[in-house]
C-alpha positions in Angstrom: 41.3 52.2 121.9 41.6 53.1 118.2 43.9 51.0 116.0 45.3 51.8 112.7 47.6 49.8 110.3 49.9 52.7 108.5 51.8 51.4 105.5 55.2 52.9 105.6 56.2 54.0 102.1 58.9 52.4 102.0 58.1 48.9 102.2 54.6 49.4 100.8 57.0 50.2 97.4 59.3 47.5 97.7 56.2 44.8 98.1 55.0 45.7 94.8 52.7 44.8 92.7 51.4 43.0 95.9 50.4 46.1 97.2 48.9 48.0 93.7 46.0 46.6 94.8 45.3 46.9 98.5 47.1 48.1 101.6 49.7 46.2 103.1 47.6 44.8 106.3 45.5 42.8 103.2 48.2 40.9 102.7 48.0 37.2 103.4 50.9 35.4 105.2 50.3 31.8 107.1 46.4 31.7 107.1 45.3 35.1 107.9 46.2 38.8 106.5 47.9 40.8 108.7 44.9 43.0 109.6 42.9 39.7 110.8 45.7 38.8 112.8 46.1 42.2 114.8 42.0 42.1 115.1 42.5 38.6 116.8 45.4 39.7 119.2 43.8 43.2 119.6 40.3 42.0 120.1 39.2 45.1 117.8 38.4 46.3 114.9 41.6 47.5 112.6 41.2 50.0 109.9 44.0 50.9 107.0 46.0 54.2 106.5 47.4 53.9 102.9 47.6 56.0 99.5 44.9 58.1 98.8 43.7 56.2 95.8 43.1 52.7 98.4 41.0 55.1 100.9 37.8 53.8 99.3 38.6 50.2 99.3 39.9 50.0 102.7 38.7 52.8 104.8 40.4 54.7 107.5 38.4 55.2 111.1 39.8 57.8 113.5 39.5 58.8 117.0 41.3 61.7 119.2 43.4 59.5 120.2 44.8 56.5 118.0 47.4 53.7 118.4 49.2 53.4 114.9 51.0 50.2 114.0 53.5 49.5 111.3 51.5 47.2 108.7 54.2 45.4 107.1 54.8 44.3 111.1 53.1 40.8 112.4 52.1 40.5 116.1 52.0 38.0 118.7 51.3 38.3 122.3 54.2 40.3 123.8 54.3 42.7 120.9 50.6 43.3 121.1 50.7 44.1 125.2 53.7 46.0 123.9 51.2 48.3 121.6 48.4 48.3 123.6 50.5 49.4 126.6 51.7 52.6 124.8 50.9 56.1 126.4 49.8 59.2 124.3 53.1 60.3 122.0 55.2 56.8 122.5 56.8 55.8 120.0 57.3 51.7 119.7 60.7 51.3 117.6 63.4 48.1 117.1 66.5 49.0 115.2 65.7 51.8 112.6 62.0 50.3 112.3 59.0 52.1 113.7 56.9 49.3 114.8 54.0 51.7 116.5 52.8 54.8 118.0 50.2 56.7 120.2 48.8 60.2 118.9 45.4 61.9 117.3 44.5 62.1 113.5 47.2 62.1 111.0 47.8 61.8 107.3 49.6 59.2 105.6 52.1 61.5 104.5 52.2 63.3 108.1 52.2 59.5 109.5 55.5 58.4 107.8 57.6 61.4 109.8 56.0 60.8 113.3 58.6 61.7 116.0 57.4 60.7 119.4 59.4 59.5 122.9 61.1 56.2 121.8 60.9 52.9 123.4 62.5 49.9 122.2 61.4 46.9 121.7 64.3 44.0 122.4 61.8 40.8 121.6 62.2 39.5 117.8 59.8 41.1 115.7 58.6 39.1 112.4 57.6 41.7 109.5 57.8 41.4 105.9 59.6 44.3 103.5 60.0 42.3 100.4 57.9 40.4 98.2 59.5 37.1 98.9 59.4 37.7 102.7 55.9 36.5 102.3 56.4 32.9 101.0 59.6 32.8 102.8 57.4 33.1 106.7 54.5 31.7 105.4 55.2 27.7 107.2 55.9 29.8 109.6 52.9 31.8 110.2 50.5 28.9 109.3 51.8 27.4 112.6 51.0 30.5 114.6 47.5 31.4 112.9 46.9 27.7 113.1 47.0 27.7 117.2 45.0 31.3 117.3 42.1 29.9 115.3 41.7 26.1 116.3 42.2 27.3 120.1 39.1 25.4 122.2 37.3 24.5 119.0 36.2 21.3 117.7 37.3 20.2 114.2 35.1 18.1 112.0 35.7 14.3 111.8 38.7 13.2 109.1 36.4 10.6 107.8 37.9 7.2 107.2 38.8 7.3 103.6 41.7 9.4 104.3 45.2 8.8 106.4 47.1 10.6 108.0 50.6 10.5 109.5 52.6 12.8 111.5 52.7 14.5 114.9 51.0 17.6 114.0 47.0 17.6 113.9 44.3 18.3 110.8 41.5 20.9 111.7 38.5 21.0 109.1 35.6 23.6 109.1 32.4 22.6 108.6 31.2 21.9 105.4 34.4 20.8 103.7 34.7 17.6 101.9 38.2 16.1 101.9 38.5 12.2 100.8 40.7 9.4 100.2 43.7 12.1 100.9 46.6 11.3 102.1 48.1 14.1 104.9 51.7 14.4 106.3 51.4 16.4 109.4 55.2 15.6 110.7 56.4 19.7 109.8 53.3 21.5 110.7 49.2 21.2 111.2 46.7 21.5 108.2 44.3 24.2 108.3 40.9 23.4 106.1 38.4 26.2 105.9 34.6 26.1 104.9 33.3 24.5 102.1 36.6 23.9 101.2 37.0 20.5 98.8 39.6 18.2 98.6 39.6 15.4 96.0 40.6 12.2 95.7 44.1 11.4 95.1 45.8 14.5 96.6 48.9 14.3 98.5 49.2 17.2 101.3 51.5 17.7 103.6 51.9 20.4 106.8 52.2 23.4 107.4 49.3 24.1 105.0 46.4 26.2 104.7 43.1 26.1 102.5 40.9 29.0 103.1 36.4 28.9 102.8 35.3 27.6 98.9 39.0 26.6 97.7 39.4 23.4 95.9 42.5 21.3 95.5 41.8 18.9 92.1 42.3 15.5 92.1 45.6 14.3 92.3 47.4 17.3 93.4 50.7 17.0 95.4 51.0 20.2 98.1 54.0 20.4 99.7 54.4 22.6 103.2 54.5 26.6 103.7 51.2 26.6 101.2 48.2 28.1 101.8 45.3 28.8 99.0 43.7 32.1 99.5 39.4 31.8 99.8 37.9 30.4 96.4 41.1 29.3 95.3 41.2 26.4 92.6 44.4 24.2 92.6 46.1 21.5 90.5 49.2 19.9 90.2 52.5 20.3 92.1 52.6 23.5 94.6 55.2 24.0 97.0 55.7 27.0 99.9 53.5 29.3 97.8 50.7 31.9 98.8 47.5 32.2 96.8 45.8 35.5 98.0 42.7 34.1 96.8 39.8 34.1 94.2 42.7 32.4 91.6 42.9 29.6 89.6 45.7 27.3 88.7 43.7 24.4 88.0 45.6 21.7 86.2 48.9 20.2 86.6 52.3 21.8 86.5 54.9 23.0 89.4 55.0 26.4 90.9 57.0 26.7 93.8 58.2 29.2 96.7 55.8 31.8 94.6 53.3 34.6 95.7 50.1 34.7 93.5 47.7 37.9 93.8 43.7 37.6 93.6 42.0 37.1 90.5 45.1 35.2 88.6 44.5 32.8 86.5 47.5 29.9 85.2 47.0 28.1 82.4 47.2 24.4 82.4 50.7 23.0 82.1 52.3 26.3 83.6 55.8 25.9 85.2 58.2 28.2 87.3 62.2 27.8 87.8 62.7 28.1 91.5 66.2 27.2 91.4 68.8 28.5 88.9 70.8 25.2 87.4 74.4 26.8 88.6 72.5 27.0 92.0 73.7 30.9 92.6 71.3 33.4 94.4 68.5 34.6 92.8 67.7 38.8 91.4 64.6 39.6 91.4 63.1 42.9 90.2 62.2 45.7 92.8 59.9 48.3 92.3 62.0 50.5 94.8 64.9 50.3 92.7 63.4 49.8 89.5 66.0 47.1 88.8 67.0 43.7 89.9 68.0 43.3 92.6 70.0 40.1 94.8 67.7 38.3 97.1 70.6 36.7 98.6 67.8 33.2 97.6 68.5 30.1 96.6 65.0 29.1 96.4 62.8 32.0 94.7 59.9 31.6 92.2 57.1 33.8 90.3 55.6 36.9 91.8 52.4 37.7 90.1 50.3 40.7 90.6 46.3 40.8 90.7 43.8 40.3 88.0 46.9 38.7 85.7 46.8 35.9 83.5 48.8 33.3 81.6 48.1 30.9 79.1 49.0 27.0 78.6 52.1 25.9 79.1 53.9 28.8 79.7 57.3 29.2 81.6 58.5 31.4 84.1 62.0 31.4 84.8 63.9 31.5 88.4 63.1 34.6 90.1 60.1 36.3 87.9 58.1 39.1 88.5 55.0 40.3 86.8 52.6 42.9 87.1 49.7 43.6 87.6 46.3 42.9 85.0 48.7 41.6 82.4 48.4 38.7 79.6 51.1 36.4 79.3 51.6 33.4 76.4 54.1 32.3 74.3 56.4 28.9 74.6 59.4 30.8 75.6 60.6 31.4 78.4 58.9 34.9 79.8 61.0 37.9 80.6 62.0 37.5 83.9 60.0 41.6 84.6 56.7 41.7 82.7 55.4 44.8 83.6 51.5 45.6 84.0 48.8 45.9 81.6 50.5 44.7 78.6 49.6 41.5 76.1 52.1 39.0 74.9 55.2 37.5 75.7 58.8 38.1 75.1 57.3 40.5 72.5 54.5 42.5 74.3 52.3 45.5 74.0 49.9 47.6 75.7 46.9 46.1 77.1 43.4 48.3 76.1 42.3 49.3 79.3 38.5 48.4 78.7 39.3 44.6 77.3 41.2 44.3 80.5 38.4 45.8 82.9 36.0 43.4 80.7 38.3 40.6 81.5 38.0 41.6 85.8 34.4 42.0 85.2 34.0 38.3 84.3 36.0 36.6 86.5 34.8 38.5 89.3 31.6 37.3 88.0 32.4 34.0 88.0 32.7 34.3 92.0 29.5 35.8 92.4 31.6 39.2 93.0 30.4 42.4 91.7 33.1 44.2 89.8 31.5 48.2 91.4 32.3 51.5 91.7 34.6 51.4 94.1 36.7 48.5 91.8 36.4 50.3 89.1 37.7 53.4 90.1 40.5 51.3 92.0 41.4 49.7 88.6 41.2 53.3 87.1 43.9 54.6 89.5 46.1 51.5 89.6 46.2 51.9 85.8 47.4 55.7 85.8 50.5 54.9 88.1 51.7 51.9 87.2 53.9 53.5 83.8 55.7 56.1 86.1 55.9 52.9 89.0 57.6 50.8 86.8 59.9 52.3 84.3 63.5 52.9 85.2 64.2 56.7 85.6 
């Protein structure tokens, strides 16, 4: 059987900037993305059905016949028999949420309207359709990615110079160096991928996740529902936040219940308000409404979009959102919407789209990642919409 992540429009506008940059099944939530956990359940290959400016980036593969599953949707093992059990022109739905369907070769467009036989689904489904969905089921999801990729495998010694307390276990990849850290396992296991170093000093504690090449600097204090994306660089205090990779916030400072796109970079000393001082619920801004909008959260931090940047000591207030490929310094406190491509702080202007394709190109660089065709028409596109995507009609 074919299978095909479709991003409903929808949600795939309400998760931006997250999703400026790559289909929704790239997103990262516990340790894997959403595609590599449906591969895993599935035990096949998943391709993307997105906008027609991500087709490049993350190809489509079709067959006559195709099972199509809601990306912004995370499986398990009743809800994948559930999909994989579906018969030519089922429809899988829960509530007013289309969760799957069975048919040939569609467009995105044509996929969004797809009317089949309905049968609903009664178990809890877990699915993300805002921004801070993803931090907010990220402990979460470590826990259940944890037990999908540790299962019958042997993890690499915890050498000696470390300790460790708590109930749940620590699983190292080969090729990691982690010592004289001190693990709290009593919420949730620690996940540590390949090559992955952790240096002395660092607190960690569980449910946590640190993906092939990342490094955690010394001293560090990582609280639970964290995981750094692959090639991720990490100082300071970090709590329930979700680095998609290839990003650097390297020195100290806090940022908490937070998602942070690829190719970020935060300047020593940054710090974000997760919690307002009269303690009400947070607005955040929405790209669906182009406005804020209540989160109904206490708890709710800094959203940042790929390929941004900010400079020393900067401060993000509770509930921030910024765009994407954007330049952010200044000692006051940011606005709380920065929008993409611009230069400054609470006084901004337009970033020159060849000093910020110059800026990619470097860091990309600087991971051995070559910034090609395919990227640079991506950041081409992304840099035509995001005017019309982000101001308010």
């Amino acid at each position: 059987m074919n299978y095909i992540l479709f991003d409903q429009k929808s949600i795939r506008n309400s998760l931006l900037p997250l999703t400026f940059f790559r289909s929704i099944g790239a997103i990262r939530c516990g340790i894997m993305t959403i595609k590599e956990k449906w591969e895993r359940y599935l035990k096949n290959p998943v391709s993307a059905l997105s906008v027609s400016y991500l087709k490049d980036k993350f190809p489509v593969h079709f067959e006559a016949d195709n099972i199509y599953i809601n990306s912004a949707v995370m499986p398990d093992k009743d809800l994948s028999k559930a999909v994989q059990n579906l018969q030519v022109d089922d429809q899988l739905v829960q509530d007013n949420m289309v969760l799957a369907f069975r048919t040939g070769k569609l467009s995105w467009e044509s996929s969004q309207n797809f009317k089949g036989k309905a049968i609903s689904y009664k178990n809890p489904v877990e699915h993300i359709q805002k921004v801070y969905d993803i931090f907010k089921k990220n402990a979460g999801q470590i826990k259940q990615d944890y037990d999908c990729i540790v299962q019958d495998r042997q993890s690499q010694n915890l050498s000696l110079t470390n300790t460790k307390i708590g109930k749940y276990p620590v699983f190292i990849e080969e090729g990691a160096v982690v010592e004289a850290v001190i693990f709290n396992t009593d919420d949730g296991p620690v996940y540590i991928g390949k090559h992955v170093k952790i240096l002395e000093g660092s607190m960690v504690r569980g449910p946590f996740a640190a993906l092939n090449n990342s490094v955690i600097k010394m001293g560090a204090k990582i609280y639970g529902g964290t995981t750094l994306g692959p090639s991720t660089k990490v100082g300071g205090e970090i709590k329930d936040t979700i680095f998609f990779g290839n990003a650097n916030k390297g020195h100290d400072g806090y940022l908490g219940d937070s998602v942070i796109g690829e190719w970020c970079n935060l300047g020593a000393d940054t710090n974000n308000s997760n919690l307002k001082n009269n303690y009400s619920k947070v607005k955040l801004w929405d790209y669906s409404h182009k406005d804020f909008v209540d989160t109904g959260l206490q708890f709710c931090g800094l959203i940042m979009g790929d390929h941004s940047k900010c400079g020393i000591a900067t401060m993000f207030n509770t509930g921030t959102v910024v765009g994407v490929s954007s330049n952010i310094f200044g000692g006051d406190y940011q606005p709380k919407f920065f929008p993409s491509f611009k230069w400054g702080g609470q006084q901004y202007t337009d970033y020159r789209f060849d000093k910020a394709v110059e800026v990619a190109q470097a860091m990309m660089q600087r991971r051995q990642k070559k910034f090609d065709k395919i990227e640079a028409d991506l950041f081409e596109a992304v840099y035509n919409l995001v005017e019309e995507a982000e101001n308010p009609t």
